[in-house]
Backbone atoms as SQL, in Angstrom:
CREATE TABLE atoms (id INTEGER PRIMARY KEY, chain TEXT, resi INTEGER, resn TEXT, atom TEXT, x REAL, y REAL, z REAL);
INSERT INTO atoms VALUES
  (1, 'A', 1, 'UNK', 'N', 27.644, -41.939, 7.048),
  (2, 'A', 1, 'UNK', 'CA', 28.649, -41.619, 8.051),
  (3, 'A', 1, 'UNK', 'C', 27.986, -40.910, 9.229),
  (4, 'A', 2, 'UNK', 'N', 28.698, -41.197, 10.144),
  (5, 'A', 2, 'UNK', 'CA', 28.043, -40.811, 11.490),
  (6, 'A', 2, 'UNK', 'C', 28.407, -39.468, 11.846),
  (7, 'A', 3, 'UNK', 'N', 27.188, -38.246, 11.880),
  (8, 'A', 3, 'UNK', 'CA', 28.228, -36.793, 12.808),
  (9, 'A', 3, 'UNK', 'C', 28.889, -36.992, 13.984),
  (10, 'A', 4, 'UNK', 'N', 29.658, -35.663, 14.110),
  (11, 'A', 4, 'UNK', 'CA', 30.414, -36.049, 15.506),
  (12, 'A', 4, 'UNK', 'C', 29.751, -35.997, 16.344),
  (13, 'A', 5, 'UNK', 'N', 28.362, -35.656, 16.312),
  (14, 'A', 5, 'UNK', 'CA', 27.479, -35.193, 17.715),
  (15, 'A', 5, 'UNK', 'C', 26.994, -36.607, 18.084),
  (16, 'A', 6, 'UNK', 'N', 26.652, -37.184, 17.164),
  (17, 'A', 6, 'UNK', 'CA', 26.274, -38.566, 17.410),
  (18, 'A', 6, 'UNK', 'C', 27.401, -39.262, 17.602),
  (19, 'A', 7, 'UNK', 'N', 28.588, -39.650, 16.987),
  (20, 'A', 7, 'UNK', 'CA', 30.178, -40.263, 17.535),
  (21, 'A', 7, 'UNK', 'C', 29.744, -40.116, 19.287),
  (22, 'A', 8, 'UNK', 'N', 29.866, -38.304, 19.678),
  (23, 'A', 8, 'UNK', 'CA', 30.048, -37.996, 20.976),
  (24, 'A', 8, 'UNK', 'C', 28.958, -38.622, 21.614),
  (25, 'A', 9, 'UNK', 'N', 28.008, -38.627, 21.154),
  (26, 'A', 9, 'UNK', 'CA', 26.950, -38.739, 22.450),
  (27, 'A', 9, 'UNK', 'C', 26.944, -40.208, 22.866),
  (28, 'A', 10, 'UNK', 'N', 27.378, -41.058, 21.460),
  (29, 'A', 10, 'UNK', 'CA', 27.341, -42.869, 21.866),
  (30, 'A', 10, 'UNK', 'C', 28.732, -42.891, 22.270),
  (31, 'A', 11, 'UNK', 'N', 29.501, -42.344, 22.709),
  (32, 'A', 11, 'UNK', 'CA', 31.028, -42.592, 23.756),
  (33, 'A', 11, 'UNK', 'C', 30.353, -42.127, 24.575),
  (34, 'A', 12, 'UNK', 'N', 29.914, -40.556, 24.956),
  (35, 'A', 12, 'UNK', 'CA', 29.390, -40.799, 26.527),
  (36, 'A', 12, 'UNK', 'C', 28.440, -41.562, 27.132),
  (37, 'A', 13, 'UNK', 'N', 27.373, -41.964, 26.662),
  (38, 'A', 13, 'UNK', 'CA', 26.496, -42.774, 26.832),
  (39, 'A', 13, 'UNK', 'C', 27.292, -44.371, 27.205),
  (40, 'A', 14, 'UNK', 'N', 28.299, -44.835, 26.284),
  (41, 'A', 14, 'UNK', 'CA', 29.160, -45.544, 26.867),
  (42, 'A', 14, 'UNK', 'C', 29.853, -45.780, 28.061),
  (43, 'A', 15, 'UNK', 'N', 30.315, -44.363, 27.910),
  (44, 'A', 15, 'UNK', 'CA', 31.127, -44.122, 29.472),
  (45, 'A', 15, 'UNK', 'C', 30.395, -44.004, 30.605),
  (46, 'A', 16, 'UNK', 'N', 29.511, -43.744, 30.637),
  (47, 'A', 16, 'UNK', 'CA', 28.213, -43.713, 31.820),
  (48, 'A', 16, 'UNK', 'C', 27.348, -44.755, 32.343),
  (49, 'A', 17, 'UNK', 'N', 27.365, -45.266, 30.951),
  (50, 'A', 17, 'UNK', 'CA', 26.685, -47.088, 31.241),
  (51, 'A', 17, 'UNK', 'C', 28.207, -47.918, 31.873),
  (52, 'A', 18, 'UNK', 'N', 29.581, -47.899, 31.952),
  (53, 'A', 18, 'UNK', 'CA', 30.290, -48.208, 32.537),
  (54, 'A', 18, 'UNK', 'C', 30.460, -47.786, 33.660),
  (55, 'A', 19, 'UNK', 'N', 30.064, -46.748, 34.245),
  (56, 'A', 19, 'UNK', 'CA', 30.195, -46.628, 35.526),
  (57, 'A', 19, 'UNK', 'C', 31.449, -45.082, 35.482),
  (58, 'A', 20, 'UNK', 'N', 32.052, -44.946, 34.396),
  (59, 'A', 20, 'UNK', 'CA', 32.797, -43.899, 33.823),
  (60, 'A', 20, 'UNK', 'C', 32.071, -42.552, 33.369),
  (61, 'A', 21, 'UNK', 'N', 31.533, -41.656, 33.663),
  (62, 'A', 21, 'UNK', 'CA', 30.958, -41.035, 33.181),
  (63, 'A', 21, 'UNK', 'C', 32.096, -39.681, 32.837),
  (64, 'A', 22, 'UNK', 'N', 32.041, -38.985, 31.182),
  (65, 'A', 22, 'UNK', 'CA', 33.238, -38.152, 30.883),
  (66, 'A', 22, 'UNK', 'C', 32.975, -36.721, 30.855),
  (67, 'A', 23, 'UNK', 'N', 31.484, -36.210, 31.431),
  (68, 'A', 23, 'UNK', 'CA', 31.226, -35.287, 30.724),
  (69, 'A', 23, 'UNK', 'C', 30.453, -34.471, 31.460),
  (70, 'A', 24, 'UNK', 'N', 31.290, -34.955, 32.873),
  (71, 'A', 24, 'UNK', 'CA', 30.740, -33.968, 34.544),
  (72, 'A', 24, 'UNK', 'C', 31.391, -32.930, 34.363),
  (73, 'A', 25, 'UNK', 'N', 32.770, -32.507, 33.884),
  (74, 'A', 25, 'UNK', 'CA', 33.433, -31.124, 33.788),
  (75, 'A', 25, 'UNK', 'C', 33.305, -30.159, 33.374),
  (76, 'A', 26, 'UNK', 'N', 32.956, -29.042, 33.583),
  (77, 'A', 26, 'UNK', 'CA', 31.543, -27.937, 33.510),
  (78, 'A', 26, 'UNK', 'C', 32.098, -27.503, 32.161),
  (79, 'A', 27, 'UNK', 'N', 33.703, -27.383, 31.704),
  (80, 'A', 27, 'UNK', 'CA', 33.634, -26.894, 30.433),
  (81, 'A', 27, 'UNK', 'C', 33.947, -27.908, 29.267),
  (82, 'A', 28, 'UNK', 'N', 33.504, -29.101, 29.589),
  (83, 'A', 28, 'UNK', 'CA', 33.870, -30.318, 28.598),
  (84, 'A', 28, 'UNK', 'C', 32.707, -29.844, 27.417),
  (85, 'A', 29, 'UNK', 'N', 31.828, -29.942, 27.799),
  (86, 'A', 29, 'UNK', 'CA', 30.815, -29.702, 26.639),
  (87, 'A', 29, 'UNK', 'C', 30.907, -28.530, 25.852),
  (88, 'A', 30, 'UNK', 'N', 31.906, -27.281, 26.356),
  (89, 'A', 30, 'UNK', 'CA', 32.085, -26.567, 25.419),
  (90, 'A', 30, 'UNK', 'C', 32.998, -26.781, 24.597),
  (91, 'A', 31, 'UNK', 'N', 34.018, -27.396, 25.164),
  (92, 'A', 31, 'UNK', 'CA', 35.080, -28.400, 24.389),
  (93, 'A', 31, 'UNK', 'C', 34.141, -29.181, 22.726),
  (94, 'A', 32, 'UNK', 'N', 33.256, -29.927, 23.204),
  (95, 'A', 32, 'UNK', 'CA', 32.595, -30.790, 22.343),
  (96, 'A', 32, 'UNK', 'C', 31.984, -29.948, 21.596),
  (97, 'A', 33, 'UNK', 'N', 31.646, -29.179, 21.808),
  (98, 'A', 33, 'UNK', 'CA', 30.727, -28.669, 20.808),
  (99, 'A', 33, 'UNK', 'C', 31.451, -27.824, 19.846),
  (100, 'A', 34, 'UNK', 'N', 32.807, -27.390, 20.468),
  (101, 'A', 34, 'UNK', 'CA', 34.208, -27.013, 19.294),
  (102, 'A', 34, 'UNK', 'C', 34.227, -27.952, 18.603),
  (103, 'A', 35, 'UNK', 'N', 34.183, -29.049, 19.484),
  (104, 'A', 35, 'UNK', 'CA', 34.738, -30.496, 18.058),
  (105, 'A', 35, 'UNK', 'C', 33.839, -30.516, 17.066),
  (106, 'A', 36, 'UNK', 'N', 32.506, -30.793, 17.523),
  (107, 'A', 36, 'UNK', 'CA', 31.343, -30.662, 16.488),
  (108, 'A', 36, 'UNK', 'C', 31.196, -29.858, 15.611),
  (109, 'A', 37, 'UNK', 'N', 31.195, -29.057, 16.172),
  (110, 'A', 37, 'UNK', 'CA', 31.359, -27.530, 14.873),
  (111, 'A', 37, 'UNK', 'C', 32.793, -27.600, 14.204),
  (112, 'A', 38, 'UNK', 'N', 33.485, -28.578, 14.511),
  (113, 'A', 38, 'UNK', 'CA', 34.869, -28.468, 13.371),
  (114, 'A', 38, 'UNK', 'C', 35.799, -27.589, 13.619),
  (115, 'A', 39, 'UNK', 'N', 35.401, -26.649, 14.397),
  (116, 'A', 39, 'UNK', 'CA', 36.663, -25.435, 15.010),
  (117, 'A', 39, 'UNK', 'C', 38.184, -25.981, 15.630),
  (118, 'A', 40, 'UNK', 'N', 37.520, -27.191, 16.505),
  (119, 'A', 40, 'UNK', 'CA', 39.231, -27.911, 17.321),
  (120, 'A', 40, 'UNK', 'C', 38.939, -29.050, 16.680),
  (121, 'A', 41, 'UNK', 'N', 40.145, -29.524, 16.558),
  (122, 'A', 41, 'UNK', 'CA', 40.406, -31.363, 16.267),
  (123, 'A', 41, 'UNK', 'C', 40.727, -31.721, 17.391),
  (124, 'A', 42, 'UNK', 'N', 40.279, -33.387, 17.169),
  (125, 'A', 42, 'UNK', 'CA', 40.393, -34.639, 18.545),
  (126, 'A', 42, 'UNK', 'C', 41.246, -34.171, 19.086),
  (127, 'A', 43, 'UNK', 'N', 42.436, -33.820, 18.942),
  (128, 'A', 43, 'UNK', 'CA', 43.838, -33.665, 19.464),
  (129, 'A', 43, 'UNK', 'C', 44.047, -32.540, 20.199),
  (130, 'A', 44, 'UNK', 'N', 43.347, -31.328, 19.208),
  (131, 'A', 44, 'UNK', 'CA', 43.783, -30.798, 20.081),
  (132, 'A', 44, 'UNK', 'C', 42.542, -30.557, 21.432),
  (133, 'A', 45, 'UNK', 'N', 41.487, -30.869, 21.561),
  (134, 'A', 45, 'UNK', 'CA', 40.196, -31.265, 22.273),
  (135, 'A', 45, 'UNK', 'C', 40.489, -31.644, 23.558),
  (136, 'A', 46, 'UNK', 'N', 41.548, -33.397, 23.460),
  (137, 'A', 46, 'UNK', 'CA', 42.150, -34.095, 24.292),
  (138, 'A', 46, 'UNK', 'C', 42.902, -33.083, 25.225),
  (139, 'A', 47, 'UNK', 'N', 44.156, -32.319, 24.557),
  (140, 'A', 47, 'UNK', 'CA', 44.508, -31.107, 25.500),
  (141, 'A', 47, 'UNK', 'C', 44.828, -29.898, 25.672),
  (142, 'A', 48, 'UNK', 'N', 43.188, -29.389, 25.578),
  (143, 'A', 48, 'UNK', 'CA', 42.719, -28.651, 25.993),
  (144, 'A', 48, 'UNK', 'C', 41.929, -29.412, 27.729),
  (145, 'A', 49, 'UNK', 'N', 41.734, -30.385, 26.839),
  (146, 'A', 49, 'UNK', 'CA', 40.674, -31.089, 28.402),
  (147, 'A', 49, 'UNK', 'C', 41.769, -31.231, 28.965),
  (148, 'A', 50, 'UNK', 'N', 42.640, -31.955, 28.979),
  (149, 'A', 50, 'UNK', 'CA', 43.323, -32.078, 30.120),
  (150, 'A', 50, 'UNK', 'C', 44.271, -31.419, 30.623),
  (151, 'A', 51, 'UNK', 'N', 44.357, -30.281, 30.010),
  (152, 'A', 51, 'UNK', 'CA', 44.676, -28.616, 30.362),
  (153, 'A', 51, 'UNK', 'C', 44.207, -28.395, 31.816),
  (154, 'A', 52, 'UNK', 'N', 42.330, -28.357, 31.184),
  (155, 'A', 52, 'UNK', 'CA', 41.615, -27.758, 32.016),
  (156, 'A', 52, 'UNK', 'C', 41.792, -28.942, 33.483),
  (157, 'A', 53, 'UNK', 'N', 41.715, -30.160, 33.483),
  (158, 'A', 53, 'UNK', 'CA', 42.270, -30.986, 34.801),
  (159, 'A', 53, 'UNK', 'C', 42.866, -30.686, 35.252),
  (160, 'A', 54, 'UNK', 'N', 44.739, -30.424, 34.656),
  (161, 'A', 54, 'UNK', 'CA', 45.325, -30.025, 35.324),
  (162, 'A', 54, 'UNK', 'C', 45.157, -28.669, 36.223),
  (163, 'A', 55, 'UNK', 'N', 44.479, -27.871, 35.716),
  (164, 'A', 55, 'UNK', 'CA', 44.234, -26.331, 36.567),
  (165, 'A', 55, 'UNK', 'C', 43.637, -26.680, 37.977),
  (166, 'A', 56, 'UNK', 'N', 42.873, -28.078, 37.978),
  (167, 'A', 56, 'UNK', 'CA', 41.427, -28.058, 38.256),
  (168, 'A', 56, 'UNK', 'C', 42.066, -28.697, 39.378),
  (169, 'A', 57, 'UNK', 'N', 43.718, -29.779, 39.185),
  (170, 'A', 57, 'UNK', 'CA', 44.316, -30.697, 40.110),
  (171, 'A', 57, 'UNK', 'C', 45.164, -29.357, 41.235),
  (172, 'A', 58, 'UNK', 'N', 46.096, -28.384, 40.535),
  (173, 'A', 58, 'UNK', 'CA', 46.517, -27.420, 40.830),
  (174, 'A', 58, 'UNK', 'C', 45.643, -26.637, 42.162),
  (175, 'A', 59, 'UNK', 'N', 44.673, -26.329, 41.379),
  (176, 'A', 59, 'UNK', 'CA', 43.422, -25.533, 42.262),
  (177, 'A', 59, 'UNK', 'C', 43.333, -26.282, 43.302),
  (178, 'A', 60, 'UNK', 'N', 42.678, -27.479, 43.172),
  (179, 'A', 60, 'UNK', 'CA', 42.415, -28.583, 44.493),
  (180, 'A', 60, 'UNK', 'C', 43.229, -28.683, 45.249),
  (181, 'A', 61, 'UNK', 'N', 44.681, -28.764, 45.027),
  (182, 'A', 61, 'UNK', 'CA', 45.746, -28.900, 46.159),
  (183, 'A', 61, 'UNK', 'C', 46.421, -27.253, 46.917),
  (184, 'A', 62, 'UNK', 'N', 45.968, -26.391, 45.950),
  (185, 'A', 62, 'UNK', 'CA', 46.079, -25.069, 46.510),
  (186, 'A', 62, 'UNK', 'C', 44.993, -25.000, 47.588),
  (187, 'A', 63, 'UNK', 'N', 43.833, -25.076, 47.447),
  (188, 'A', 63, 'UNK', 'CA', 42.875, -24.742, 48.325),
  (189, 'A', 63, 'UNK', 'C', 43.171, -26.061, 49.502),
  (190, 'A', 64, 'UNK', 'N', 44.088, -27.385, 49.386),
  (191, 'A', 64, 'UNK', 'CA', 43.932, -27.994, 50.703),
  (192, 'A', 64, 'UNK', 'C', 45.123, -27.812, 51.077),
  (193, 'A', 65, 'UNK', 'N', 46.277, -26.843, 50.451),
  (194, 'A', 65, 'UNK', 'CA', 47.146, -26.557, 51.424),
  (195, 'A', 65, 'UNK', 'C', 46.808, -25.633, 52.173),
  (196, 'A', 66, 'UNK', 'N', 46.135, -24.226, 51.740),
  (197, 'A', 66, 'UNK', 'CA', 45.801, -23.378, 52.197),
  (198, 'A', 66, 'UNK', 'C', 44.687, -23.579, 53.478),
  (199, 'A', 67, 'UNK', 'N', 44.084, -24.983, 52.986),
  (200, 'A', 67, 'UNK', 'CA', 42.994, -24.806, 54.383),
  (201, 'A', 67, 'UNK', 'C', 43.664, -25.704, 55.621),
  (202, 'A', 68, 'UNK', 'N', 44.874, -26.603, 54.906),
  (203, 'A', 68, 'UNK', 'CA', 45.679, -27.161, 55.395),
  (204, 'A', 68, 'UNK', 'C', 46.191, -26.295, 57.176),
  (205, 'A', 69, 'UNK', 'N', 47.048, -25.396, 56.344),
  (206, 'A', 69, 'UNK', 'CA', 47.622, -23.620, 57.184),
  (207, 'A', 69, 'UNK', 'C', 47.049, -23.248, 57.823),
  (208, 'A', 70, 'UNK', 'N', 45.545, -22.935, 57.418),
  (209, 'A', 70, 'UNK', 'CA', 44.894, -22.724, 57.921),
  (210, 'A', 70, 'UNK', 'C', 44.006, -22.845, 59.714),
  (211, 'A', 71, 'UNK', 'N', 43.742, -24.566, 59.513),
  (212, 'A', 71, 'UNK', 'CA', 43.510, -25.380, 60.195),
  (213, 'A', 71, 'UNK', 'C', 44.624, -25.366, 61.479),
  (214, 'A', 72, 'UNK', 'N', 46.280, -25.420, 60.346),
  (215, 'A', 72, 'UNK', 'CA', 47.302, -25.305, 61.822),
  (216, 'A', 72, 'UNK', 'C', 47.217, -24.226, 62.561),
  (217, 'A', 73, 'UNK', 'N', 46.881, -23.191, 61.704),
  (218, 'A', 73, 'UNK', 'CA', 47.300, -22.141, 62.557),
  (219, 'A', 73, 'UNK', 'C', 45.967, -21.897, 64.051),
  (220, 'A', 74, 'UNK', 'N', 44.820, -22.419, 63.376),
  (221, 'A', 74, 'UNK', 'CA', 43.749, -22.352, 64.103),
  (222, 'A', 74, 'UNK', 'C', 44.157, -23.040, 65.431),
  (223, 'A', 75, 'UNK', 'N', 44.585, -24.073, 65.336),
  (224, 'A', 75, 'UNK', 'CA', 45.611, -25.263, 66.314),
  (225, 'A', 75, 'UNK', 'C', 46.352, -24.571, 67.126),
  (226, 'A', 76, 'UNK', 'N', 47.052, -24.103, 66.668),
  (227, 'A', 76, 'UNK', 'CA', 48.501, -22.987, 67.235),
  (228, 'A', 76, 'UNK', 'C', 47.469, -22.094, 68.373),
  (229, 'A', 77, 'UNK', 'N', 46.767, -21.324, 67.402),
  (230, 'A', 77, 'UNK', 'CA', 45.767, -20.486, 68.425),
  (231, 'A', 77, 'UNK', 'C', 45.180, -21.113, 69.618),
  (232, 'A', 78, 'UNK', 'N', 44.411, -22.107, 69.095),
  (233, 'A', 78, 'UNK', 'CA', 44.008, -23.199, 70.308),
  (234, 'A', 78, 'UNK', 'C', 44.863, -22.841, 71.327),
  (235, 'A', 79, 'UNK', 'N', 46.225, -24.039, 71.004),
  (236, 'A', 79, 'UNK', 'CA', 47.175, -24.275, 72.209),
  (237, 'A', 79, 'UNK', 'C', 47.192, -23.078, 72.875),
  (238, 'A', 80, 'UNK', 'N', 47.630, -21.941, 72.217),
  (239, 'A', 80, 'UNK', 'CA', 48.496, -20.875, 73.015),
  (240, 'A', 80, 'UNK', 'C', 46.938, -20.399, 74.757),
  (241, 'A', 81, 'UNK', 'N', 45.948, -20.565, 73.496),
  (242, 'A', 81, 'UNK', 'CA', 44.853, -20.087, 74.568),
  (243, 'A', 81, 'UNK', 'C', 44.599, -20.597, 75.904),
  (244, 'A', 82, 'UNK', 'N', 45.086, -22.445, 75.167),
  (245, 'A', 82, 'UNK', 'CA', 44.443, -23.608, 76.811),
  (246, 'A', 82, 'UNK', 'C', 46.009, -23.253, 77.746),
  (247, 'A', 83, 'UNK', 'N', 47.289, -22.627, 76.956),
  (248, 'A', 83, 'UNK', 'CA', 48.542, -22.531, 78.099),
  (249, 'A', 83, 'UNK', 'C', 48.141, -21.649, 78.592),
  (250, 'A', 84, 'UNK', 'N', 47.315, -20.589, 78.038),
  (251, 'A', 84, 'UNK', 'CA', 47.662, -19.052, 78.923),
  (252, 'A', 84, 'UNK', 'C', 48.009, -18.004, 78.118),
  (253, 'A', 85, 'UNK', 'N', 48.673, -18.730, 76.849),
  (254, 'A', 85, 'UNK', 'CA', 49.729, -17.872, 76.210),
  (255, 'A', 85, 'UNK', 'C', 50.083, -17.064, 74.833),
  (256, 'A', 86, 'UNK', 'N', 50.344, -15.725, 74.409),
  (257, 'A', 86, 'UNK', 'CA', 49.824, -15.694, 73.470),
  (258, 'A', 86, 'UNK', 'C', 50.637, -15.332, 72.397);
């Protein structure tokens, strides 16, 4: 029977030779190495990871609304400066 370290490493190796690679997310591998050591099951592994995405989707759209605001307000400033006005 195959360990899980070996299971894991021939799925990512999979996913990477597809053009998919699963195991860019800085805390995936600590994820895996719970699985390996037997501490989390598949299940609950799955979400936990996609726990951590979602934070990661959250975060990303916080920081481009905020630079979003940002950007306008920089705009706003602009204008008021080229009218005169403040």
């Amino acid at each position: 029977m195959d360990s899980r370290r070996e299971i894991a490493e021939r799925i990512i190796a999979r996913c990477r030779d597809r053009g998919r690679p699963i195991d860019t997310h800085p805390q995936f591998r600590d994820l895996l190495e719970l699985w390996i050591d037997g501490s989390i099951t598949m299940p609950e592994m799955r979400w936990r990871f996609l726990d951590l995405l979602r934070q990661d989707s959250v975060a990303r759209r916080s920081a481009q609304l905020q630079d979003g605001q940002i950007r306008d307000f920089q705009n706003q400033d602009e204008r008021h400066e080229a009218e005169g006005t403040d």
